[in-house]
C-alpha positions, 0 to 999 in steps of 0.5 A, spaced: 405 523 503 399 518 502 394 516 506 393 509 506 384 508 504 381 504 509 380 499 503 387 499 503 389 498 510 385 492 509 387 489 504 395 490 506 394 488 514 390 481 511 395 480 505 401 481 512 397 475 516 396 471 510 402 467 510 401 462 506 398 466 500 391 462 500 386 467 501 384 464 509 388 466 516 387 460 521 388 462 527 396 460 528 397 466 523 393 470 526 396 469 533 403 470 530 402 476 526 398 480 533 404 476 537 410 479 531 407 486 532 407 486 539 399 487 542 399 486 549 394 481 549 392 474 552 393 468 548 384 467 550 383 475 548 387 474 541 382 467 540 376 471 541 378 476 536 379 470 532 372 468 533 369 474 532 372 475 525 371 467 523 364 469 521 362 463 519 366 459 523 370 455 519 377 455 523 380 461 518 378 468 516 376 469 509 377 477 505 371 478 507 369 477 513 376 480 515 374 486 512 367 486 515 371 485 521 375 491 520 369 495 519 367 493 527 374 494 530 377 500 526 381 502 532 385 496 531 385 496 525 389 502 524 393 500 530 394 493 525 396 497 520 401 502 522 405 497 527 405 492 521 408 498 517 412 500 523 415 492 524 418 492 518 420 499 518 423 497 524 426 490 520 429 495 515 432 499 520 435 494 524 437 491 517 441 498 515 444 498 522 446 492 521 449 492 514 452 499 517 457 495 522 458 490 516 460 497 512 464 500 519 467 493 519 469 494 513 472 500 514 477 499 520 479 493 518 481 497 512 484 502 516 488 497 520 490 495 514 492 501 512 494 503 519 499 497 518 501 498 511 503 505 512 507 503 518 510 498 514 512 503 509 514 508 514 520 502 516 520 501 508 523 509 508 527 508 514 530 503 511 531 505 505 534 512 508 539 508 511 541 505 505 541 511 502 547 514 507 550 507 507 551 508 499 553 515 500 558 513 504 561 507 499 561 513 495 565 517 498 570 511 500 570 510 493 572 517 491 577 517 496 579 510 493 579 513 486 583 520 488 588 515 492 589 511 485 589 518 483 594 520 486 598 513 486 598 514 477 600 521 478 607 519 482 608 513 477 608 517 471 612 522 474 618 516 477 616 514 469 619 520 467 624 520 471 626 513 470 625 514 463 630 521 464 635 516 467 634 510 461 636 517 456 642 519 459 644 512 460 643 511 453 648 517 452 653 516 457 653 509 452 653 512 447 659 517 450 663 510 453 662 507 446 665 513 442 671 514 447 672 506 446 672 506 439 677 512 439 680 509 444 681 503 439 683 508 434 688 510 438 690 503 439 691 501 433 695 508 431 699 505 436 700 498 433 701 501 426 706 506 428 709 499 434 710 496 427 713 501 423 718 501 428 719 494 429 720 495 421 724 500 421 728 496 427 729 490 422 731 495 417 736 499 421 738 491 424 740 489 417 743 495 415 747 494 422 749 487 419 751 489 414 755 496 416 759 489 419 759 486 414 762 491 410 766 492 417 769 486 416 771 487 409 773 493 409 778 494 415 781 501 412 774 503 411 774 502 419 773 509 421 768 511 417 764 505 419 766 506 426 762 512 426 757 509 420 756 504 426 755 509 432 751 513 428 747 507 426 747 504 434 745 511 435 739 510 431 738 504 433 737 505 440 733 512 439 728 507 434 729 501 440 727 507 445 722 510 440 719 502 439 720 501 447 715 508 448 711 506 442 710 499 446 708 503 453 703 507 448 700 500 446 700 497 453 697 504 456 692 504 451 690 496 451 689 498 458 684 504 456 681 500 451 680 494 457 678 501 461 673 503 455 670 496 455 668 495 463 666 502 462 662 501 457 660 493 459 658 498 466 654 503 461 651 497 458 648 493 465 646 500 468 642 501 461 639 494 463 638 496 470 635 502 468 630 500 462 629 494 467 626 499 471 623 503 466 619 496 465 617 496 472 616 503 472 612 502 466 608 496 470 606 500 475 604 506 472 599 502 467 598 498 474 596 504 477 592 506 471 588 500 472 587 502 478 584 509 477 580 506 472 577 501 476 576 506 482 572 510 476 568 505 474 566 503 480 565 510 483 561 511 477 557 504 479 557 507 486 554 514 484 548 510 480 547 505 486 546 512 490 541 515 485 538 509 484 537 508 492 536 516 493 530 514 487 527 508 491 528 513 496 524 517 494 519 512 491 518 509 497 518 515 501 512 518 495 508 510 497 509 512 506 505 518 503 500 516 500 499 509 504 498 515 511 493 519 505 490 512 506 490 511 513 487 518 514 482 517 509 480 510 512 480 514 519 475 520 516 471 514 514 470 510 521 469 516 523 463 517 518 460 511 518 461 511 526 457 517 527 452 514 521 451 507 526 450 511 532 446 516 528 442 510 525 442 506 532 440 513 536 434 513 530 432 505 532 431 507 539 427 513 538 423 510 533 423 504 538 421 509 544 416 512 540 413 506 537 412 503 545 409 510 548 404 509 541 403 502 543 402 504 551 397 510 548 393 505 543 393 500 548 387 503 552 383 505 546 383 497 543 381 495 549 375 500 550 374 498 542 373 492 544 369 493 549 364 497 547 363 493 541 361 488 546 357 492 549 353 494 543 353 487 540 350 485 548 345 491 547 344 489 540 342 482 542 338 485 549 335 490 544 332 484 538 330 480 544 326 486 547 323 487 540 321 480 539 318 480 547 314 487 546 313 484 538 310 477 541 306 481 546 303 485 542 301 479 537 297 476 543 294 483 546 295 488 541 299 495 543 298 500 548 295 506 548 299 511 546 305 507 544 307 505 538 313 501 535 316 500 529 316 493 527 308 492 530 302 492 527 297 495 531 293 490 535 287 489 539 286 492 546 287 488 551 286 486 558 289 492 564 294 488 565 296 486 559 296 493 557 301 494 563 306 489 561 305 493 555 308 499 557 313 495 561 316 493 555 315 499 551 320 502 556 325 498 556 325 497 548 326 504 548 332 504 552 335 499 549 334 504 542 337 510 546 342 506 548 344 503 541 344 511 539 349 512 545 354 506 542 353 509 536 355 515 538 361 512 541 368 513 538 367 506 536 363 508 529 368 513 528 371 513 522 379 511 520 380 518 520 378 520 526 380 514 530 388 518 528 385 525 529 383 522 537 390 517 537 398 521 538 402 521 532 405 515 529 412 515 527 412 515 520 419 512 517 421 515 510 421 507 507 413 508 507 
């Protein structure tokens, strides 16, 4: 990593207390920058600072004389330098704290949602299972409905068949009755032709009879002969009167078999009515019964189709609970990650919080000894240039001591005992104060940059610098 030049540190730390970017830090900035970045100093130390910075004293610190001032306090300088980067790095920890816990958030309100939606789809699956075993039973009702119609259809045919059985030998046993009554008609009118022939022949043998006594009346002597003529004649026609009497018995017997024939065959024709009646609503049935079976098919169909539907919603719906649990899980993981990310983040912010105020317990006795060793030697600077203008205008008016020598005095004119012991005295004293300038030179304070942090603990160094 790069180590930031003094030059560099300078120019960040001031452009960090230039809030108003014109090139001149009045004390109200000064003071909020050391307040931001935490230097456990009073508000009167703070404005001293102020003023030994402000050079020229006009009320605001320019570039340069912050940077000679950096050069006097190079210590709180570092220590400008690193809390500044710390105090942002700080804010962007805490920034990306912050937009972690928006993010885990995010995240449980995502396996909330997620949480719900596989509950809901979990009861989706529930209810559509139930569906699904209400659907199979309907289908197994219509199946028993539809092996019912099935059934019913088969018996029908059956009575139809039977009915139509019936009808046909019905219709032969007209057939039969018919032919019985037409040759029963035959036979009467064989009756009513041989009825006639005899009557004919009666009406005949009548006339014959008259006039047999016609011929009896008029003939006398042939009176036996007709006598027997006559007998033979009456004879014959009491056989024809007995056959005409049998002959009208046949008619009569066979007018009562044809009525017999007829009610027979107006029966035949009723039960052939009665039967083809039945047959009709036999019939009826049987397409009644086929309609059934039709519609207990169809329906059954229909019902087999609403059950594969269901049983593919089902499924659907089953593939979605999957996936919505795949969801919670994963929404789970992620809480879980971006939990452990906050804490880790959170556990960093402490550490570098904790590491950051030992930093500031540790540099805050070394400012301080800055500080006051650069007053020290700023006094003894003064005690030496006042020293060296007393010894300079000493000398002036006695010239130098013997033995003695300065620096910035010209040799001088030997002057009265007691001039020469002041002399001395001086001398003395400027030479102390030189030793004691060397001293303070020689002090941490005039150490470089580098040395100050080789002599300071370790600063937490953010990986965003």
């Amino acid at each position: 990593m790069h180590e930031a030049s003094h030059e560099e540190k300078v120019a960040m730390v001031y452009d960090e207390m230039d809030s108003r970017k014109i090139r001149a830090v009045d004390v109200g900035e000064f003071t909020a920058f050391m307040t931001t970045l935490q230097f456990e100093m009073s508000s009167l130390a703070i404005g001293d600072l102020f003023q030994k910075a402000d050079a020229n004293h006009d009320g605001t610190v320019s570039f340069p004389e912050f940077q000679r001032f950096s050069e006097r306090y190079p210590t709180l300088l570092d220590a400008m330098h690193y809390r500044a980067k710390e105090y942002w790095s700080d804010v962007k920890q805490k920034e990306a704290i912050e937009a972690a816990r928006r993010l885990l958030d995010s995240l449980r309100a995502r396996e909330i949602d997620a949480r719900s939606g596989s509950t809901q789809a979990a009861h989706e699956s529930a209810a559509q299972e139930g569906r699904v075993a209400a659907q199979i039973q309907v289908v197994a009702e219509s199946e028993a409905k539809e092996r019912d119609a099935l059934a019913l259809l088969e018996a029908s045919r059956l009575e139809t068949e039977r009915v139509r059985g019936d009808v046909a030998g019905r219709c032969a046993d007209e057939a039969a009755s018919r032919d019985a009554e037409r040759m029963r008609q035959l036979q009467h009118l064989e009756s009513q032709r041989d009825v006639e022939q005899q009557e004919a022949r009666l009406r005949v043998q009548e006339a014959e009879q008259a006039a047999s006594e016609e011929r009896l009346r008029e003939i006398e002597r042939l009176l036996m002969e007709q006598q027997r003529e006559v007998e033979a004649q009456r004879q014959a026609s009491m056989r024809v009167r007995n056959d005409l009497a049998n002959v009208a018995a046949a008619e009569k017997q066979a007018a009562l078999i044809s009525a017999e024939a007829t009610r027979e065959l107006s029966l035949a024709a009723e039960r052939l009515a009665l039967a083809k009646t039945d047959l009709a609503r036999t019939q009826d049935k049987e397409g009644e019964a086929a309609a059934g079976h039709a519609a207990s098919r169809d329906a059954t169909v229909h019902q087999r189709l609403q059950k594969d539907r269901e049983e593919q919603e089902l499924l659907l719906a089953r593939e979605r609970e999957a996936a919505k649990r795949a969801v919670e899980a994963e929404a789970a993981r992620a809480v879980e990650a971006q939990d452990v990310v906050c804490k880790g983040l959170e556990q960093e912010n402490i550490d570098h919080h904790a590491s950051r105020i030992k930093v500031q317990a540790e540099e805050a006795p070394l400012i301080d000894q800055e500080i006051r060793l650069r007053d020290q030697r700023d006094n003894l600077e003064q005690r030496e240039a006042q020293l060296r203008d007393e010894a300079g205008a000493f000398t002036a008016r006695t010239g130098p001591a013997r033995g003695v020598t300065s620096p910035r005095v010209g040799p001088a004119p030997v002057g009265p005992a007691m001039a020469a012991a002041s002399a001395a005295g001086a001398q003395a004293a400027a030479a102390a104060a030189f030793s004691a300038a060397a001293a303070a030179r020689a002090s941490p304070l005039h150490a470089t940059p580098d040395r100050m942090r080789s002599n300071s603990p370790n600063r937490y160094r953010s990986p965003l610098y």
